[in-house]
C-alpha positions in Angstrom: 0.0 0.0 0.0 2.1 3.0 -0.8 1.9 6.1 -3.4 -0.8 8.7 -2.6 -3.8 7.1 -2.2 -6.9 8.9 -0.6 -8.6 6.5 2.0 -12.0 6.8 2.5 -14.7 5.0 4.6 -17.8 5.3 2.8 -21.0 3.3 4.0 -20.4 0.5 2.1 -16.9 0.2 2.7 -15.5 -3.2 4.4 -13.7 -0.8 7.1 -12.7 -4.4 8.7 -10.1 -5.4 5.9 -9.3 -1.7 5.4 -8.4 -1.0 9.0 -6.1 -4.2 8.6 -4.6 -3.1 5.3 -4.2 0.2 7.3 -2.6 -1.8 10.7 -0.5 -3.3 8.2 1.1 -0.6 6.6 1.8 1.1 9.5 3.5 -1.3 11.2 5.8 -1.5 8.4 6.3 2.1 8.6 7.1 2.0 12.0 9.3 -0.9 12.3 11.9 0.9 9.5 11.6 4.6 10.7 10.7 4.6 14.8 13.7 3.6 16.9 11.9 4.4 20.4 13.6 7.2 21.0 10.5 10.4 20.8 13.4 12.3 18.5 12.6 14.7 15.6 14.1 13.1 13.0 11.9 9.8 13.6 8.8 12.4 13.4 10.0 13.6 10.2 10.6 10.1 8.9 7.5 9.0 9.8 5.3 11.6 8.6 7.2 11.7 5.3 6.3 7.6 5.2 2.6 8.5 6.1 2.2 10.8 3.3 4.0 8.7 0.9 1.1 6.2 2.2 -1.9 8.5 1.4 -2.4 8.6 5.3 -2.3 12.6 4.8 -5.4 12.2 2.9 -7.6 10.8 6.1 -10.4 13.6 7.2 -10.2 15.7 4.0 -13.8 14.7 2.7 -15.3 16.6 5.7 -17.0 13.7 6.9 -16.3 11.1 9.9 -16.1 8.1 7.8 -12.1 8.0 8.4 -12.6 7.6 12.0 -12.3 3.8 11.9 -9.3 3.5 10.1 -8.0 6.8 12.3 -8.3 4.7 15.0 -6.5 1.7 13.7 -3.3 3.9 13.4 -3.3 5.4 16.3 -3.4 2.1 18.4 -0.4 0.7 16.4 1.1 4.6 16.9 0.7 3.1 20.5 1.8 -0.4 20.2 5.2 0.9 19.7 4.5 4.4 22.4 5.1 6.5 19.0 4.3 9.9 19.7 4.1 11.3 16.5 0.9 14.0 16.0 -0.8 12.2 13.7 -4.1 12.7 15.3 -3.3 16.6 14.7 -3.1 16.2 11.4 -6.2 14.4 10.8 -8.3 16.7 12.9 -7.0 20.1 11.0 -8.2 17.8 7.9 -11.9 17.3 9.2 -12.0 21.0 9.8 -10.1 22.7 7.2 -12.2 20.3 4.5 -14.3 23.0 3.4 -11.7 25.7 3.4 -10.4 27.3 0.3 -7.2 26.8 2.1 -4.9 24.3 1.0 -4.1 21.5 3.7 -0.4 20.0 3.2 -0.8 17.2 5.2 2.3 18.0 6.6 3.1 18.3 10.9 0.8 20.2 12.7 0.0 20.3 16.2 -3.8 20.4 17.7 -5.0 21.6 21.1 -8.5 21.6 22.3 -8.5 24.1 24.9 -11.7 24.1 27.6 -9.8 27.5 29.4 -7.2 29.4 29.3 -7.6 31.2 25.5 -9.1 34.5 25.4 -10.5 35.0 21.7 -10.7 39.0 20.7 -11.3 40.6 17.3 -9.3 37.8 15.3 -6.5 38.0 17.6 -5.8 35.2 20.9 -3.8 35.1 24.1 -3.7 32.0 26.3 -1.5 28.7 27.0 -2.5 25.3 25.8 -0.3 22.5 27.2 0.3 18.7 26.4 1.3 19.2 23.0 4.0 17.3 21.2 6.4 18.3 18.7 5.3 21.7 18.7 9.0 23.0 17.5 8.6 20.3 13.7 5.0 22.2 13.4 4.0 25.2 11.2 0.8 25.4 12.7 -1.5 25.5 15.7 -5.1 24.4 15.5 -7.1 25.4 18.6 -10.3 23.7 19.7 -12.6 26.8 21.6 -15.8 25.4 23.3 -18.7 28.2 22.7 -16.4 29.7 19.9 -15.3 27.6 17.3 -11.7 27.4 16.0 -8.6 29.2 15.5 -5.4 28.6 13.6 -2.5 29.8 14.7 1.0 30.8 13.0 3.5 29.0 15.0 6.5 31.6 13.4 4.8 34.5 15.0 7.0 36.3 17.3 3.7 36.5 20.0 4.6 32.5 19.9 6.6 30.9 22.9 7.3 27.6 22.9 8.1 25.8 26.2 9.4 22.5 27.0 8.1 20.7 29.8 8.0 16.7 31.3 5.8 15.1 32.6 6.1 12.1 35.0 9.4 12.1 34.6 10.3 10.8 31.4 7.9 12.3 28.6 8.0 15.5 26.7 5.6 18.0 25.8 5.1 21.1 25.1 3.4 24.4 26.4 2.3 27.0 24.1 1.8 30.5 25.2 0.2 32.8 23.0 0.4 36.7 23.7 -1.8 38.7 21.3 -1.3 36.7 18.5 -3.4 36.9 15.1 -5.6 34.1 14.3 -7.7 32.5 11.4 -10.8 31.7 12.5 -13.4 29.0 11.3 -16.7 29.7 13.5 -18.1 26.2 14.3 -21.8 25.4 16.1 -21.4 23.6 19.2 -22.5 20.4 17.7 -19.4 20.6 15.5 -16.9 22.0 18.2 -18.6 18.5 20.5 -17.9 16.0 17.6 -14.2 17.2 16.5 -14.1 17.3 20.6 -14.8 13.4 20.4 -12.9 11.9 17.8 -9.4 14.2 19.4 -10.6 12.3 22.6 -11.5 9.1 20.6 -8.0 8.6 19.3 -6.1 9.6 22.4 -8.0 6.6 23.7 -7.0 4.5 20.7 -3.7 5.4 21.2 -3.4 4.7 24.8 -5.2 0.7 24.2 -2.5 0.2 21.5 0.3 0.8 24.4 -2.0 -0.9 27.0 -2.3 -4.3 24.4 1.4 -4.4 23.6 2.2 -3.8 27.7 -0.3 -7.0 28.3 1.9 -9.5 25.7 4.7 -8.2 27.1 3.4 -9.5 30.8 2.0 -11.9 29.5 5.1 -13.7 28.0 7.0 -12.7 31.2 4.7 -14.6 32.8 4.8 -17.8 31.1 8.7 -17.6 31.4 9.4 -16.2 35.0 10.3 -18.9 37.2 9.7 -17.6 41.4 9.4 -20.9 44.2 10.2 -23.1 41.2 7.8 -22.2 39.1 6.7 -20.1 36.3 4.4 -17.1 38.0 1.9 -17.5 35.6 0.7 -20.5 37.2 -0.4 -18.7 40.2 -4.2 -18.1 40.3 -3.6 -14.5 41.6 -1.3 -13.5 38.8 -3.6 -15.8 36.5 -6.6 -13.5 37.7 -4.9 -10.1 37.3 -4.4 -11.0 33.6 -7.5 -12.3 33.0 -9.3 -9.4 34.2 -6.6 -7.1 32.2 -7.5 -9.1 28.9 -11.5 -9.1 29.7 -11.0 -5.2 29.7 -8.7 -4.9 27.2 -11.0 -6.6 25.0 -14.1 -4.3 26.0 -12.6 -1.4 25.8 -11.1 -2.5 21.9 -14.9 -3.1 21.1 -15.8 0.1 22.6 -13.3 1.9 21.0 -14.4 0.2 17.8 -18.2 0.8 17.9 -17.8 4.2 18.4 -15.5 4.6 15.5 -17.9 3.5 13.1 -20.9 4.9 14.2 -19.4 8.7 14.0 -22.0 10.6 11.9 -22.3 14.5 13.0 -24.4 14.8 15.9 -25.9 11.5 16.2 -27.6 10.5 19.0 -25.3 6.9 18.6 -22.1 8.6 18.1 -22.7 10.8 21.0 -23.7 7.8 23.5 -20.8 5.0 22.0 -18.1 7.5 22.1 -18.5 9.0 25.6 -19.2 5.4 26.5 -16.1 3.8 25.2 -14.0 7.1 26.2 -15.3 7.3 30.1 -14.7 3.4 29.7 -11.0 3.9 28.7 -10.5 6.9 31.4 -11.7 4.6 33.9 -9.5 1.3 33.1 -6.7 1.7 31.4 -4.3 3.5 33.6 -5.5 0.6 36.1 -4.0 -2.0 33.4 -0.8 -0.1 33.0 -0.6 -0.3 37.2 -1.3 -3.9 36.9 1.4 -4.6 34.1 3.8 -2.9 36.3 2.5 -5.6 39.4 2.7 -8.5 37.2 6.2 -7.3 36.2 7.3 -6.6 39.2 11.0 -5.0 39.6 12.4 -5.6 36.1 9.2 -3.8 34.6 10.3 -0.6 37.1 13.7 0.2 35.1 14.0 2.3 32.2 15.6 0.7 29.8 12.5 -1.8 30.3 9.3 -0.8 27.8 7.0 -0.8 30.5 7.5 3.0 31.7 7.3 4.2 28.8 4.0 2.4 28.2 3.1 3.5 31.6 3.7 7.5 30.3 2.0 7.4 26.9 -1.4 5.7 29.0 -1.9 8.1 31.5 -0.4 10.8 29.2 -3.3 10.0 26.3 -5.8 9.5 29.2 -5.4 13.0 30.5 -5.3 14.2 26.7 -8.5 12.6 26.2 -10.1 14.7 28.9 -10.6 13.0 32.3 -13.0 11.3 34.0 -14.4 14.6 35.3 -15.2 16.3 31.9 -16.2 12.7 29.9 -18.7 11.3 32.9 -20.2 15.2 33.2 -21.0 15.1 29.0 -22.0 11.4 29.1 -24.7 12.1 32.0 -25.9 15.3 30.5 -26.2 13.1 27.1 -28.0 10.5 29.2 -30.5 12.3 31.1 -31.8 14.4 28.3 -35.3 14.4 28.5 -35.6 13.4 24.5 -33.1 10.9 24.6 -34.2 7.9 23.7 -34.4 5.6 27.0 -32.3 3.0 25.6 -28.6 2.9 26.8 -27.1 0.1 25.0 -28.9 0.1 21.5 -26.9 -2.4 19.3 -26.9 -2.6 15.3 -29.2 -4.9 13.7 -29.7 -6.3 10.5 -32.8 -5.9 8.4 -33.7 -9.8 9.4 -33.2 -9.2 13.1 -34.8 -6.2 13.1 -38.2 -7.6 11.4 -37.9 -10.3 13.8 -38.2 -7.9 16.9 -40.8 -6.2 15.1 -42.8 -9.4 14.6 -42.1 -10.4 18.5 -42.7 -6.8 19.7 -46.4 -7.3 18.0 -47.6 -10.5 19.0 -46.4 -9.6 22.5 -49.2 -7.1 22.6 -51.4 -9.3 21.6 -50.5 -12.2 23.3 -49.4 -10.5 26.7 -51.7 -7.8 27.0 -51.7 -4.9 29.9 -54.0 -6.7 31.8 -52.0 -9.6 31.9 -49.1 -7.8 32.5 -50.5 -6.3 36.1 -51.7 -9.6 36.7 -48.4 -10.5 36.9 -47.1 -8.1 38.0 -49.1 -8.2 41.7 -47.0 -12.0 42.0 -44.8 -13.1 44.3 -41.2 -12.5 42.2 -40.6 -16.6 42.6 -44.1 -17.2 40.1 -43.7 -13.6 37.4 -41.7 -15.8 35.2 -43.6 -19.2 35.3 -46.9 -19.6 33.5 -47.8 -22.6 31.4 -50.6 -21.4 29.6 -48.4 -18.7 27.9 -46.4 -20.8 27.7 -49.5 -23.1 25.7 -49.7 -19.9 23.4 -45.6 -19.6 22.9 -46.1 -23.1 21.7 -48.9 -22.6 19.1 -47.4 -19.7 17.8 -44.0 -21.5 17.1 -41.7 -19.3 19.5 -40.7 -22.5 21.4 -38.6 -23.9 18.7 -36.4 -20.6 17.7 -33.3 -22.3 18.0 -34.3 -25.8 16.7 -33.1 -26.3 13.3 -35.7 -26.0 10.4 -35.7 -29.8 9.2 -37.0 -30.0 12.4 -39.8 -27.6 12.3 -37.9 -24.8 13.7 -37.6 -21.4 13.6 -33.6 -21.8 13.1 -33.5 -18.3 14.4 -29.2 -17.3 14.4 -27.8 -16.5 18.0 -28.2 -12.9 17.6 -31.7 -13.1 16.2 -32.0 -15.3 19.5 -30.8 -12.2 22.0 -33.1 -10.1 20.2 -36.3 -12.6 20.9 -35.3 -12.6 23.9 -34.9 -8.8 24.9 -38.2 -8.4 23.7 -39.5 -10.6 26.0 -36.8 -9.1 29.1 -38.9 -5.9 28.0 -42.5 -6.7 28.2 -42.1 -8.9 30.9 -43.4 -12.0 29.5 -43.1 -15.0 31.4 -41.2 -18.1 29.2 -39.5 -19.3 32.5 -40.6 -22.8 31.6 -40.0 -22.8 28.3 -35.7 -21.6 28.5 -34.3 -24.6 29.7 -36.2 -27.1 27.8 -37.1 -25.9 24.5 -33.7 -23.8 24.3 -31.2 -25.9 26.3 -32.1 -28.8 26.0 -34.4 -29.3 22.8 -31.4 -29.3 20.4 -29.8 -31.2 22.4 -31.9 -33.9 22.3 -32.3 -33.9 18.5 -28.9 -34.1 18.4 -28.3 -37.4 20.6 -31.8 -38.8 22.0 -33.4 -41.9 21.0 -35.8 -42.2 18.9 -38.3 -43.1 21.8 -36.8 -40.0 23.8 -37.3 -37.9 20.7 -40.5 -39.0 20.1 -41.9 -38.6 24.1 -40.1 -35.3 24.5 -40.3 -32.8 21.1 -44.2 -32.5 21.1 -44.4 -31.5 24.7 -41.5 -29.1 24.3 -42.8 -27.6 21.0 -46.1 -27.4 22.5 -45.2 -25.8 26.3 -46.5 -28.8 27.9 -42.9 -29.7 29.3 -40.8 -27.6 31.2 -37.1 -29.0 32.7 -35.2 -28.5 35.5 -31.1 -29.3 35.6 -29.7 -31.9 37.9 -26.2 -30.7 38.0 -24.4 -29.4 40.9 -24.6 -32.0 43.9 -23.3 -30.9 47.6 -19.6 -31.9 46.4 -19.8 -30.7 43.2 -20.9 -27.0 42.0 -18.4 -25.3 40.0 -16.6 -28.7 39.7 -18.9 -31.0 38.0 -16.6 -33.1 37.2 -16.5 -34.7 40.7 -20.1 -35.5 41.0 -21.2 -38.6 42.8 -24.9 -39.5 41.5 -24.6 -42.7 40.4 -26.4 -44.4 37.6 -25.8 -48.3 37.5 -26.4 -50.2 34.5 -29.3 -52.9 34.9 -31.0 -54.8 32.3 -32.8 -52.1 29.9 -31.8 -49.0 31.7 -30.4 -47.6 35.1 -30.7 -47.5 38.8 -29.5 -44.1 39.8 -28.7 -42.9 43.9 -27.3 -39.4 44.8 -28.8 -36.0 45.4 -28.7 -33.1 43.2 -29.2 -29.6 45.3 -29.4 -25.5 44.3 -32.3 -27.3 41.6 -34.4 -24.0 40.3 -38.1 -25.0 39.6 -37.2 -28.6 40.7 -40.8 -28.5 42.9 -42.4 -27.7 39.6 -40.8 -29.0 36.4 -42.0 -32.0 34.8 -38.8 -33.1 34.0 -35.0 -33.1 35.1 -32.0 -33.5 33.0 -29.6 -35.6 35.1 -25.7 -35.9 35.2 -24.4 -38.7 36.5 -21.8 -41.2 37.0 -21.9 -44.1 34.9 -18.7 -45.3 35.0 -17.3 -46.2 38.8 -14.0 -45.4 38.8 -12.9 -42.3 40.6 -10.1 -41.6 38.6 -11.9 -40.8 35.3 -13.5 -37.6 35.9 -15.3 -35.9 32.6 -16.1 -39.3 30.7 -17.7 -40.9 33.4 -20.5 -38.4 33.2 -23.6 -39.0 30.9 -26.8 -37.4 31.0 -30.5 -38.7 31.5 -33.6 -36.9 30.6 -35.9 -38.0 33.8 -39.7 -37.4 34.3 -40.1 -35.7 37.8 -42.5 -38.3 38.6 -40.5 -41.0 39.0 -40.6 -43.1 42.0 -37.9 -42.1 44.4 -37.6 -38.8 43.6 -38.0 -36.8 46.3 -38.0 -33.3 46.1 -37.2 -31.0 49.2 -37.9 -26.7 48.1 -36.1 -24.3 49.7 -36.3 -20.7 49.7 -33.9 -18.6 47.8 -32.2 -14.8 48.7 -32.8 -13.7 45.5 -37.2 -14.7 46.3 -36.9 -17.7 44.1 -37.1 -21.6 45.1 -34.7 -23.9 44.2 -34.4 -27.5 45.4 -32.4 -30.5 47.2 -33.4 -33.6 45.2 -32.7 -37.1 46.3 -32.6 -40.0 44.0 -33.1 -43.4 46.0 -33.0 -46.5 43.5 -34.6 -44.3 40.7 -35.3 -46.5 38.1 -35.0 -44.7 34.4 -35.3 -47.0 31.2 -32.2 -46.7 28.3 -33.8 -44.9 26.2 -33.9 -41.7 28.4 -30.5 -41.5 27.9 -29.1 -38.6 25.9 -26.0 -39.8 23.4 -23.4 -42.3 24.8 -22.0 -43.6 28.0 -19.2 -40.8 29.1 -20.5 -38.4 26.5 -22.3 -35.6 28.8 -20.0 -33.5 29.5 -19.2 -32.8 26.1 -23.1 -32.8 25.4 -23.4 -30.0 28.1 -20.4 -27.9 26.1 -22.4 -28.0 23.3 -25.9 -26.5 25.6 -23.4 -23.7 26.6 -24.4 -21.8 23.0 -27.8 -21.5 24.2 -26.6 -20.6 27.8 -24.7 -17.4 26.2 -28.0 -16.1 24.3 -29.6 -16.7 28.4 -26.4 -14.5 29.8 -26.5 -11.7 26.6 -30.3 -11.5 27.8 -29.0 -11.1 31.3 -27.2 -8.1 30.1 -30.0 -6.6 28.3 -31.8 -6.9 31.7 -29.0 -4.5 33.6 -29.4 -1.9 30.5 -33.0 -2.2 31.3 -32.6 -1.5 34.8 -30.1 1.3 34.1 -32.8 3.0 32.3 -35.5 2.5 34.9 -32.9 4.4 37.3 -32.3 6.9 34.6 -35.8 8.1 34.2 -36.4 8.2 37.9 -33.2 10.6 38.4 -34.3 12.6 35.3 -37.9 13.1 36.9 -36.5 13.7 40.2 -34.5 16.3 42.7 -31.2 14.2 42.2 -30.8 15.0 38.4 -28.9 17.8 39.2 -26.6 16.4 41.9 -22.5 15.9 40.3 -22.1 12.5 41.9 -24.9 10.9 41.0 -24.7 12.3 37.7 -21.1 11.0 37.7 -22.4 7.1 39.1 -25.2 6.9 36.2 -22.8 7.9 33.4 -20.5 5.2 34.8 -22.8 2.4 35.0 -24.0 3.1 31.5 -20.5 2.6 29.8 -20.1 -0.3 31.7 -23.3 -1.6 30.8 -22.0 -1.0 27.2 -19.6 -2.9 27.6 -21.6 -6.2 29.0 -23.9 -5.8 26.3 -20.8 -5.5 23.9 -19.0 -8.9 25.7 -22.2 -11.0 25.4 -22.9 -10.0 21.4 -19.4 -11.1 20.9 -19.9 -14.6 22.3 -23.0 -15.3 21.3 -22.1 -13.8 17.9 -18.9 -16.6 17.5 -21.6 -19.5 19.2 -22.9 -20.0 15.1 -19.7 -21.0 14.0 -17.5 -24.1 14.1 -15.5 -22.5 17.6 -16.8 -22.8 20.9 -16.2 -19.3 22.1 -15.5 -20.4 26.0 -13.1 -17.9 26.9 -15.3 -14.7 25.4 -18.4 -16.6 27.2 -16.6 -16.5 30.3 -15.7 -12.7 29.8 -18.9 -12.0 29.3 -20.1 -13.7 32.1 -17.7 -12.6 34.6 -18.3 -8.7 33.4 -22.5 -9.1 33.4 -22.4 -10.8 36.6 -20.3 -8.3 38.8 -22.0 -5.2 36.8 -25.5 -6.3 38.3 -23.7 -6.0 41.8 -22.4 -2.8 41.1 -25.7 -1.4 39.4 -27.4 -2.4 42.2 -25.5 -1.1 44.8 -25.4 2.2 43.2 -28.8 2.2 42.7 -29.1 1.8 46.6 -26.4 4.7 47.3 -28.3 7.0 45.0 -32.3 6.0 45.9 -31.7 5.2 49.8 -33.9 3.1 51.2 -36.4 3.5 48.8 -34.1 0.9 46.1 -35.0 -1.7 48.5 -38.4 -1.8 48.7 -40.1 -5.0 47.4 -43.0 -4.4 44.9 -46.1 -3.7 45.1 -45.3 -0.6 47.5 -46.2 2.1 45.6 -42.9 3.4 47.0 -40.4 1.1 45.6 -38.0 2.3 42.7 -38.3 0.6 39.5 -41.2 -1.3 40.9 -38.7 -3.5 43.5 -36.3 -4.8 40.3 -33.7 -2.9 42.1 -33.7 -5.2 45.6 -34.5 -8.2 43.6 -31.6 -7.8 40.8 -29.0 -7.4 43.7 -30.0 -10.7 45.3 -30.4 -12.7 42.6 -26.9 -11.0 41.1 -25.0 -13.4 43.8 -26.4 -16.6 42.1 -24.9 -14.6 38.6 -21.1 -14.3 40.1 -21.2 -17.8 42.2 -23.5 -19.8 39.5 -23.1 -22.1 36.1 -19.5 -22.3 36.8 -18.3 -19.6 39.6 -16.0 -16.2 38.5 -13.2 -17.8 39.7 -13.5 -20.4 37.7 -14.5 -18.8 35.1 -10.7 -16.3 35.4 -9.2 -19.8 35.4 -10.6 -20.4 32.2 -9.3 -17.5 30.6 -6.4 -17.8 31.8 -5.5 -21.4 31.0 -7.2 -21.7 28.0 -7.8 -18.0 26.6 -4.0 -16.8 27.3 -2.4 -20.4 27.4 -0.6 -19.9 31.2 1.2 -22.9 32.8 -1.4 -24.7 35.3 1.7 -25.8 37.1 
C-alpha cells in the first residue's frame, strides 16, 4: 500500500479489511523509521512515510467516515509508544475540509483548549499544554468550546514555545500565545462536541494500543518467569490479574471500535458510544498499566525496560482525552436528556433481526396484553416468570422452537436473532420461565443425541409448552466442579438405577422433567467421561423433592434419587458423552447470559428516568455514578454479542463466554448497589409498595446478582478459564 492514495470510509466500505490493510502498513512504517527514541528526525521520517502512504489524505472529505481506520493507526502509533501527532493532522483535515485553504498534510499540532484562551477581534492570548512536537509544526489548531476554532502561525514572534516533562520521562510542550493573530473557522457547538470526540477518541485509541502491547509483554513474562520453582503465571492470583486485564482490554477494543464506526455528525449513537467507550478507557486503562507494572514486578520498574514508557503514553493520552471529570459530566448530561431515547445500549441490527423484533414486539401485545401484565405483575417474584398457559400460546405460535433447526420444524432463528427474541420478552415482561431450559437448552440437544423413543416422548411436549425442565447438576460436592459429582447411575438390564442428590435445583418442585448428570462409570479416577446425561420425568418413583427458599425470592431445590429406576432410552448420546453434550448447551446458555445483560441496560434505564424526573438530576455524583454504570453496561452488552455472535460457528467461544459472564455478573452488583447509594432506602423496597423504585427490580436484581457471580461455573473459575485456556498460562 504505498503512493498517494486517498482513503475513505464510505457506507459501504468493508472498514474491517481496510483497518487491517491500514494496521499493516503502519506497522511497516514504523518498524523501519521509529527507533523508540521520541526524537525529531523519527517524526519527520514517519510523517514523510505517512504521506508517501496517502495517510495525509484521512479527514479531508469533511466527513467522519475516516474515524475507523483513524483509529486503527493510532493504536499501532501506541503499540510501539510513538508519539508522532498524527491525530493533529487528521483533525485540522476534518476541519479545514471546506476551506479554500490548501491543507499539506504535513506536521501540525492540535489543542483543544476548555480555558485558558481569550479570543478577541481575530486575535488570541492564552496557553494550551500537552502538546508534542510543537518546535517540527508550522501550525496551531485550537479547539474553543462556545467559539469555534482558531489557527495559529507557530512563526509569529507573540509564539513561545516551552518545553516541559511530565512524570518524569515524557516530553511536551506548552504553548503561550500573547496577542497573537488568528484565522478563525466559526463552528456550532454540535461541530466543536464531535471534532471534541474523535481528538478524545483517538487519544484513547492510542493509549489501548500501548495498553495491548504492555499486556503480551506480561504476558510472556509470565509464562517464562520462574519464582518458588515455578513459572508465575501458574499462580491463580497473577492468572486472575491477567484475565481481568484481557476481559478489559477486549471491552474497551470493542468500545473503542463501535464508536469509530458509528461517527456521523451529531448522532444521538455517536454521541452515546463514544462518551461510552471514552469514560470506559479513562476509567480502566491506567489501572491496566498499574497492573502490568504488578505483574512485572522490579524488572518492569527500570527504564531501559518498555513498560515505563508504556506507563507514560497511557496516563499521558488519558489525560489528553479529557478526564474522567469532563467525559462522565457530558455522558450524564447526554443520558438524562429528557428526549433521549431511553435505551442505553442500542446495538446494530440487520434488516432480518430487526423484522424479527418487530414481529415479536407485536404479537407480545397481543399475546401478553396490559392486563396480563398487572396480573403479573401483583405475583410473588418466585411465580412472574412461570406460566404454562403462555407458555400453551408460545407453543402454538412456534416461538418455542427458535433455535431448533428447520428440518426439524424450527424457527432456526441465528444467536443474535436469538438475543433479540429474547430482549423483547426481558422488556414486556413475559413470562417463558418454563419454556428456556427445555425448549432452548435442551431441545437441540436432544435432537442431536436422543433416541428415537426419547425424541419422540419429549419434542411435542416441548414444541407445545406442555414440558418444562429443570437441571440436575451441581450435587453438595460438586458445584463449579462438575466433574466430581457422585450420583450414580448403574447399569441394569434395559436401563439404570440411579442414587445421589442433586441440590441448588431451580423450579425442581415444579418442572416436569430433570435433565440428570451422572456417574456411569465407577472409577474415581476418570472424571469428565464418566459423566452421561439422562432426561428423567419428575414423577419417577424415588424422587424426592425438598424446596427451599432462595435470597434472590426464588425456590430452588435439594433432590434425592433413592433406587430411581430410568429406562435406556432416556439416555441422551453415549455412556461418558455428557460433559461434552453439556459444552455444546453452553451456545444457548450465552444467548440466556446476553439477555442477562440486556436486563441490567434495562434497569439502568429504569434508574435513569427516575433521576431525570427527580431532585437528584442535578446532583454531580450521582450524575457522575449513572454515566459510569452506563459505559459499563455497554460494555456487558458488547461482551455477550461477541460470544453469542462466534456461538454459530464451528469455535466454541468459551473464553469470550466467560468474559462476558464474569463482566454481566459483577455489573449487576455494582448497578445495584449504586442504585441503593443514590435511591436510599427506597431501592429496596419490594413491589407492590407504591414506594419502591423501579417497581422492587432494584432489591430483587441485587439478590439474585450473587447466584450470577457464584453460578453455572463460579467467576473464579471462570478467570481460570481464561487464563488457561484463553492466554495459554502454565497450570503448574
Amino acid at each position: 500500500m504505498t503512493g498517494t492514495k486517498a482513503f475513505r470510509v464510505d457506507d459501504d466500505t468493508d472498514t474491517g479489511s481496510l483497518s487491517a490493510m491500514v494496521e499493516d502498513t503502519v506497522r511497516r512504517i514504523l518498524s523501519k523509521h521509529w527507533t523508540g527514541g521520541f526524537n525529531a528526525g523519527d517524526v519527520k521520517a514517519v510523517f514523510a512515510a505517512f504521506k508517501e502512504a496517502g495517510f495525509n489524505s484521512l479527514g479531508r472529505t469533511g466527513g467522519k467516515g475516516d474515524v475507523p481506520l483513524c483509529v486503527s493507526v493510532c493504536r499501532e502509533l501506541g503499540r510501539v509508544s510513538c508519539n508522532a501527532p498524527f491525530p493533529a493532522m487528521v483533525l485540522e483535515n476534518i476541519v479545514f475540509a471546506k476551506s479554500p485553504r490548501k491543507i499539506s498534510g504535513e506536521i501540525a499540532v492540535f489543542a483543544a483548549a476548555d480555558e485558558g484562551i481569550e479570543v478577541g477581534a481575530e486575535r488570541a492570548s492564552g496557553i494550551v499544554r500537552f502538546i508534542e512536537h510543537a518546535a517540527l509544526a508550522q501550525t496551531l489548531t485550537v479547539l474553543v468550546p462556545g467559539y469555534g476554532v482558531l489557527r495559529v502561525d507557530l512563526i509569529n514572534p507573540g509564539v513561545e514555545i516551552t518545553r516541559e516533562t511530565i512524570l518524569g520521562g515524557y516530553d511536551v510542550d506548552a504553548i503561550r500565545l500573547s496577542d497573537v493573530p488568528i484565522e478563525c473557522v466559526p463552528l456550532d457547538q454540535h461541530e466543536v462536541d464531535d471534532l471534541s470526540l474523535i481528538s478524545r477518541l483517538l487519544s484513547c485509541a492510542t493509549a489501548l494500543g500501548a495498553a495491548e502491547r504492555g499486556f503480551e509483554m506480561v504476558l510472556e513474562y509470565a509464562r517464562e518467569r520462574k519464582q518458588f520453582g515455578r513459572p508465575i503465571g501458574s499462580f491463580q492470583a497473577v492468572q486472575h490479574k491477567l484475565a481481568n486485564s484481557r476481559m478489559i482490554l477486549d471491552a474497551s477494543r470493542m468500545l473503542v471500535d463501535r464508536a469509530a464506526s458509528s461517527c456521523r455528525p451529531g448522532g444521538s449513537q455517536w454521541l452515546d458510544n463514544a462518551n461510552g467507550a471514552i469514560l470506559f478507557c479513562q476509567v480502566h486503562l491506567r489501572k491496566i498499566a498499574l497492573e502490568t507494572h504488578h505483574c512485572f514486578g522490579a524488572i518492569g520498574f527500570a527504564e531501559e525496560h518498555d513498560a515505563p514508557t508504556q506507563f507514560r503514553v497511557i496516563h499521558a493520552e488519558m489525560a489528553r482525552s479529557g478526564g474522567l471529570k469532563k467525559t462522565s459530566r457530558e455522558y450524564a448530561e447526554f443520558l438524562l436528556n429528557p428526549v433521549r431515547a431511553d435505551k442505553v445500549a442500542e446495538i446494530d441490527e440487520d434488516d432480518t433481526t430487526a423484522a424479527l423484533r418487530a414481529k415479536v414486539r407485536n404479537w407480545l401485545d397481543e399475546a401478553w396484553s396490559e392486563a396480563d401484565r398487572q396480573e403479573n405483575a401483583a405475583l410473588p417474584f418466585s411465580n412472574r416468570h412461570w406460566n404454562l398457559d403462555f407458555a400453551r400460546k408460545m407453543g402454538c405460535a412456534g416461538w418455542t422452537t427458535i433455535n431448533w433447526p428447520s428440518d426439524e420444524g424450527g424457527l432456526d432463528l441465528s444467536p443474535v436473532e436469538q438475543l433479540a427474541f429474547s430482549e423483547e420478552f426481558i422488556r414486556q415482561g413475559a413470562p417463558d420461565g418454563s419454556t428456556i431450559a427445555g425448549s432452548r437448552l435442551l431441545a437441540t440437544e436432544i435432537i442431536a443425541h436422543g433416541s428415537p423413543r426419547l425424541k419422540s416422548e419429549m419434542m411435542p411436549l416441548l414444541r407445545s409448552g406442555e414440558a418444562s425442565i429443570c437441571l440436575g447438576y451441581s450435587e453438595p460436592g460438586a458445584g463449579s466442579d462438575l466433574a466430581s459429582l457422585q450420583t450414580k447411575a448403574a447399569g441394569i438390564s434395559g436401563g439404570y438405577v440411579v442414587n445421589g442428590q442433586k441440590i441448588w435445583t431451580s423450579d425442581g418442585h415444579r418442572a416436569s422433567h430433570m435433565i440428570l448428570a451422572a456417574r456411569t462409570n465407577p472409577d474415581p479416577d476418570v472424571k469428565h467421561g464418566a459423566i452421561t446425561l439422562f432426561v428423567v420425568p419428575m414423577n419417577t418413583p424415588g424422587i424426592t423433592v425438598r424446596p427451599m427458599p432462595a435470597l434472590h425470592g426464588h425456590i430452588f431445590c435439594n433432590v434425592f434419587l433413592d433406587d430411581v429406576r430410568i429406562p435406556e432410552w432416556t439416555r441422551l448420546g453415549k455412556e461418558g458423552e455428557g460433559w461434552s453434550i453439556l459444552n455444546n448447551a453452553l451456545a444457548s446458555e450465552r444467548v440466556v447470559m446476553g439477555a442477562f445483560a440486556s436486563q441490567l441496560d434495562d434497569l439502568l434505564n429504569r434508574m435513569i428516568a427516575e433521576v431525570r424526573g427527580g431532585r437528584l438530576k442535578d446532583a454531580a455524583d450521582i450524575r457522575t455514578g449513572i454515566a459510569l454504570l452506563a459505559a459499563d453496561v455497554r460494555a456487558a452488552r458488547l461482551l455477550s454479542l461477541r460470544s453469542i455472535e462466534l456461538s454459530g460457528g464451528d469455535h466454541t467461544p468459551l473464553v469470550e463466554s466467560a468474559m462476558a459472564k464474569i463482566f454481566a455478573s459483577e455489573l449487576s452488583q455494582r448497578l445495584t448497589e449504586t442504585a441503593i447509594d443514590i435511591f436510599g432506602p427506597a431501592a429496596m423496597l419490594d413491589s407492590p409498595s407504591d414506594g419502591a423504585v423501579a417497581d422492587g427490580l432494584i432489591g430483587q436484581l441485587l439478590r439474585r446478582s450473587i447466584m450470577m457471580v457464584v453460578g453455572g461455573g463460579s467467576n473464579e473459575i471462570q478467570r481460570n478459564v481464561i487464563a488457561l485456556r484463553g492466554l495459554h498460562l502454565p497450570s503448574k
